[in-house]
N, C-alpha and C positions, 0 to 999 in steps of 0.2 A: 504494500500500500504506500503510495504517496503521496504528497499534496501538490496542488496545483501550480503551486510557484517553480515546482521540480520538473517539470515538462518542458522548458525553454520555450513557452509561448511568447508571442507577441507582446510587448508590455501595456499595448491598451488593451487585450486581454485580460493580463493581467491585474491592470487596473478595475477593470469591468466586476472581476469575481471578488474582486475585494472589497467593492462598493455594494455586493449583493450579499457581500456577508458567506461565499462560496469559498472552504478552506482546503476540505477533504474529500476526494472523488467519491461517488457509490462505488460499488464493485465492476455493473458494466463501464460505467467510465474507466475506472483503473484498468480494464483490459483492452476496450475498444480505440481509446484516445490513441496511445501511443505507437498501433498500429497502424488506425489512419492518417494520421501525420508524416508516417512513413511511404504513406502512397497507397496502401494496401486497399483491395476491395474486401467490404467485412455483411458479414451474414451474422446479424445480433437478434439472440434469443434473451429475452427476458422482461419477466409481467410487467403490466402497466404501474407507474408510481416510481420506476428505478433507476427516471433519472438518464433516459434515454434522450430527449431533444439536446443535451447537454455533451452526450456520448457523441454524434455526430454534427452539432452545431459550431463547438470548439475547434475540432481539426479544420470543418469545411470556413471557418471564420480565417479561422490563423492561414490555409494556404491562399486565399482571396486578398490576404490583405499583404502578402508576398507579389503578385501582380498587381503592379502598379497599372495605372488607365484605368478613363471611365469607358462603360458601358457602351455600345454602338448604341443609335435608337435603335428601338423593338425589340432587341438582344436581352439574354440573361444572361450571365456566368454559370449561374448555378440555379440547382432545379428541385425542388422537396416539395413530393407529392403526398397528399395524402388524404385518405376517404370522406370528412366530414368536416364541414365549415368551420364548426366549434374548435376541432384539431387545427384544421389549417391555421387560426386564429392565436390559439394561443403557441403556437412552434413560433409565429411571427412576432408575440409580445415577447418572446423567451431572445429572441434574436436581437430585437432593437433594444433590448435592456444592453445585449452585448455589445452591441455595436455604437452607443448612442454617443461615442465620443469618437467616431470615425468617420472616413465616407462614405461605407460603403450605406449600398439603399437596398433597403428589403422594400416589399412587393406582393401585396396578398392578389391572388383571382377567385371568387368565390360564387355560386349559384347566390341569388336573392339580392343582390347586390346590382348596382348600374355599370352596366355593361361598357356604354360610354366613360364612364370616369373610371374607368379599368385599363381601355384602353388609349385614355391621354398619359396617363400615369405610365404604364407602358410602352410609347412613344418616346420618352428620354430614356428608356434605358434602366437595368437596376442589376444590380451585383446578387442578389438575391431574390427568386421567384417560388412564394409559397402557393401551390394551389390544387384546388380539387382535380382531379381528369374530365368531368365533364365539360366546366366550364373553360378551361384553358385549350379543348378541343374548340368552343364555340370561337375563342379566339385566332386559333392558328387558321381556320376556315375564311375567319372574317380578315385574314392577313396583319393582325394586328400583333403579331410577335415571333419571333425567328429565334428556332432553338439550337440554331447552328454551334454558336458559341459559348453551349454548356459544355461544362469541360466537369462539373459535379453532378451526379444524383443520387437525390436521396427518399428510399420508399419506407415512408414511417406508416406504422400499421398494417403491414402488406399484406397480412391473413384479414382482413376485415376487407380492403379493397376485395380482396380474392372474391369472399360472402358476397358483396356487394354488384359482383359483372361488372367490377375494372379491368377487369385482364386485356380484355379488347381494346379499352381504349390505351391501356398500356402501349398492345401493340401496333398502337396509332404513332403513340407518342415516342416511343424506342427511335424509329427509324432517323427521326428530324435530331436527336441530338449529335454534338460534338464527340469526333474523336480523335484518338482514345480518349477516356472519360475513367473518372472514380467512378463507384457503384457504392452506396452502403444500404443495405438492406435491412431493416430492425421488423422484427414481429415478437407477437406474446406466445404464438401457437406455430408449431412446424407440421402444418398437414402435407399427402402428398402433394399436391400439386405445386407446395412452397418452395420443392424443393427442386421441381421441373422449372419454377419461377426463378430459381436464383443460376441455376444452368443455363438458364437462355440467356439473363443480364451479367452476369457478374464472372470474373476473371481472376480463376485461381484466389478464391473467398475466403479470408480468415474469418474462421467460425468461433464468436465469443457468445459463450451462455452462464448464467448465472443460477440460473433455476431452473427445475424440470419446467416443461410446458405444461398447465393447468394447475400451477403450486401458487396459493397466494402470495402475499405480504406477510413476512412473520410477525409484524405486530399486528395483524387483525383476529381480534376474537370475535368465532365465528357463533351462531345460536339458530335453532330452529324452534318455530311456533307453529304446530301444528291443528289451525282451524279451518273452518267450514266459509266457504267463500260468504253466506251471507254475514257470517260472526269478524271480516277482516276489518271493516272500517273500526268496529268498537277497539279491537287488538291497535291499531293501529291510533289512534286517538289516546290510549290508557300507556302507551311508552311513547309517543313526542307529548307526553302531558308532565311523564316522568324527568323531559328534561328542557326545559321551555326555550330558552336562548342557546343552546347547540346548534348549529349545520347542519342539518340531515336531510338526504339525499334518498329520495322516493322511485323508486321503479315500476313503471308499469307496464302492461303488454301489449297493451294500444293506445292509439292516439286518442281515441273518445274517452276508454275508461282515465288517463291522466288528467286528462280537462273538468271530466265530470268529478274525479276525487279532487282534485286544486280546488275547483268553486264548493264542494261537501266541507273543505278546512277551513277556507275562507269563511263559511258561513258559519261554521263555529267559533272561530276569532282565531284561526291559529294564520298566523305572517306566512302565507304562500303564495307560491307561483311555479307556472308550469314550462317545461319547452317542450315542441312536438315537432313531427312533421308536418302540422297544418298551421303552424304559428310562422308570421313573415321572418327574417332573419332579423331585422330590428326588434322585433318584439322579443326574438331568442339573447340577443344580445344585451338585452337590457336585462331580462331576466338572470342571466348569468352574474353581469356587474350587479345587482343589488344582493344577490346572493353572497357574490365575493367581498362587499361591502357590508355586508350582515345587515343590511334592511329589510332584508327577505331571511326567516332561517328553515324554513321549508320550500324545497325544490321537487316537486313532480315532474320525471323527467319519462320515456321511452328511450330505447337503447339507441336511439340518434344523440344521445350525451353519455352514453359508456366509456367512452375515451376521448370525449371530447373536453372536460374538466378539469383544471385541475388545478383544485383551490386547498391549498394544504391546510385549512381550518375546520373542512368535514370531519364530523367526527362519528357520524353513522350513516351507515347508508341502510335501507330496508327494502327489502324485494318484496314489496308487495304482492308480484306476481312473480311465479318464476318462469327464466324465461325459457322459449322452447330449444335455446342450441347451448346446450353445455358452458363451451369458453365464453359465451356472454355473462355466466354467473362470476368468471374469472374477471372479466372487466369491467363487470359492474362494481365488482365490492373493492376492487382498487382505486376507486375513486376515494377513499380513508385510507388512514395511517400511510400519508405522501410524505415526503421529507423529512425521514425518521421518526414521523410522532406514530400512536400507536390509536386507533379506530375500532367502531366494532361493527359488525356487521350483520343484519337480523334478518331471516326470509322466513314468509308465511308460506304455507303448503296445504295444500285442500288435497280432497282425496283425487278429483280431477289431476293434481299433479305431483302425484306422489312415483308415476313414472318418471315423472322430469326430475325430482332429484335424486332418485337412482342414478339416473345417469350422471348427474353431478358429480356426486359423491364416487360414481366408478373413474371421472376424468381425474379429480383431485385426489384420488386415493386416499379417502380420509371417510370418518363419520362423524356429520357436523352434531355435536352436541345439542339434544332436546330439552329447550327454555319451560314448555309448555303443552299442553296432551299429549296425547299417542298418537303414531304413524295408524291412519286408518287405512282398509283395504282399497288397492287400488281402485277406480272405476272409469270408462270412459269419459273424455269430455262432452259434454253434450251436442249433439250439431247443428245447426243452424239451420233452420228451417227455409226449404230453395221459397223464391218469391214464385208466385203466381205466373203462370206465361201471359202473354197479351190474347191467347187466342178466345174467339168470341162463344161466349156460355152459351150453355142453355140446352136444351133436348137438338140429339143427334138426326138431322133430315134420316127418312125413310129411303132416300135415293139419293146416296152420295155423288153417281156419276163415277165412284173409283172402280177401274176395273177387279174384277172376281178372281180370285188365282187362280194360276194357270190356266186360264180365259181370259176370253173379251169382252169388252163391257157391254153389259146387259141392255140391251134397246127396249123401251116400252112396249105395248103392243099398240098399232097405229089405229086409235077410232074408225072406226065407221064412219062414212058420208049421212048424213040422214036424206030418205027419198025427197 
């Protein structure tokens, strides 16, 4: 282990982690840093909270600020991609903390956002370009940016892009970059296709990992409540009662049921707010800042903020609902215990999802400790009843006109003339 002053960075680096109060690497940093610095393409495993944007934002800062020259217009240097606005967002607050007494310019592109003042801002150029794959495709279409002269990339979240159907736009965007090029690659989870992902980008990959994949944070104590989906909201209501001015971070499985619990909390007087995917991105942003500001200490969120967060002041997150793919329980509850502090983390389980944390508990290899009733027996989820077709009711004609199987359609018998 080393500190930061021990790496021969840049001295406004330097200066930068010393003004954040940044003395002692985490782990992935202690491994990933001095690799990429060295030029190395790196394939980095390990959960969310540990300190990754850090891992790859220091090397790709420090060689950036070694080439001297600004920007072409519509040029980036450097290129970090990644699945959701909320991410893209904060890798870009984590950046300009670092850079804020330098030239270099970061650069967000993000879906919800004015497309226009995306692309004037990217018109002069920026040493740094954080953004989603969709919209950064809408730009390279509309010719408002040339990725000739990235000479860096970086895929934060790359198992979530996977979930997501980036892959394609990936191999949109692959082709338009600079080469040769860094690659660094960080994800929580190595499924296969990660690892077909990193064979097709990356060039003889030092592989740094920290923790198995699906292992949380070791300060998070973990707790299961096992009730019946009408008995949640009470559960839920009698422990953020238990700690009124905390942070905690609400999970839910859809966009309606988050919105309809946010206004159920509100209405009982508890300080919340929601983000979804039907909320604009100004409304998610503001949510987030008064959250990070503790104006807000209840946050209803869906798994479009699993890794999008991250406010080292949570100090519970609860899964109100669990959710259906495993490593989303992994990155949900690592929104607590970020920055060494330690978190706890509580999910309710109805018998509807008592498969689902089976599977939890088989990815994390663990049994999450029961706060409250018995595991009851499984049962299906219930399904959804289909709507109605449009076609027109009522008693079926005696003479459809369809023909008869294996025949042909039946001809009336043709009246009589009358004499």
């Amino acid at each position: 282990m080393f500190d930061f002053d021990m790496l021969g960075l840049a001295p406004a680096l330097n200066d930068a982690l010393k003004r954040a109060n940044f003395t002692q690497p985490t782990p992935i940093q202690n491994q990933a840093i001095p690799l990429a610095l060295n030029g190395h393409d790196i394939l980095g495993l390990a959960q969310t909270g540990t300190g990754k944007t850090l891992a790859f934002g220091l090397p790709l800062i420090d060689h950036l600020l070694a080439q001297p020259g600004k920007p072409a217009p519509k040029t980036a240097k450097s290129l970090i991609l990644a699945p959701t606005r909320e991410l893209v967002n904060q890798i870009a607050d984590s950046l300009r903390g670092l850079t804020k007494k330098t030239k270099l310019r970061v650069a967000t592109v993000v879906g919800g956002q004015s497309i226009n003042k995306q692309i004037m801002f990217l018109a002069r150029g920026t040493d740094i370009l954080v953004a989603t794959p969709g919209r950064l495709i809408d730009l390279m279409d509309r010719g408002a940016v040339d990725l000739g002269a990235v000479k860096h990339l970086v895929l934060d979240e790359a198992d979530q892009m996977l979930d997501m159907g980036f892959i394609h736009a990936l191999r949109r965007i692959a082709p338009e970059l600079g080469t040769p090029r860094q690659t660094m690659l960080f994800s929580a989870t190595m499924p296969k296709q990660m690892e077909e992902l990193s064979r097709a980008y990356l060039t003889n990959p030092q592989r740094v990992q920290v923790s198995p994949p699906g292992k949380a944070a070791d300060k998070i104590t973990q707790s299961i409540h096992f009730v019946e989906k009408p008995a949640k909201p009470a559960k839920l209501r009698e422990i953020l009662s238990a700690d009124m001015e905390a942070l905690t971070l609400v999970f839910s499985r859809t966009k309606h049921g988050a919105e309809k619990l946010m206004k159920g909390l509100v209405a009982d007087g508890f300080n919340a707010a929601s983000i979804h995917g039907n909320k604009s991105q100004g409304q998610r942003d503001r949510a987030i800042k008064a959250f990070r500001a503790g104006e807000i200490n209840v946050l209803v969120a869906t798994d479009v903020a699993a890794r999008g967060i991250d406010i080292p002041g949570v100090a519970y997150v609860i899964n109100y609902d669990l959710p259906e793919v495993p490593d989303n329980y992994v990155h949900r509850i690592g929104r607590t215990a970020r920055a060494g502090r330690e978190g706890e983390a509580i999910a309710f389980c109805s018998a509807e999802e008592v498969d689902l944390l089976i599977q939890i508990q088989k990815l994390m290899k663990i049994e999450i400790p029961v706060a409250s009733g018995e595991m009851p027996e499984a049962v299906s989820p219930k399904k959804t009843p289909r709507r109605p077709s449009n076609r027109r009711r009522g008693p079926k004609p005696q003479h459809s006109g369809a023909p008869k199987p294996g025949g042909q359609k039946r001809r009336r018998p043709r009246r009589a003339k009358a004499a």
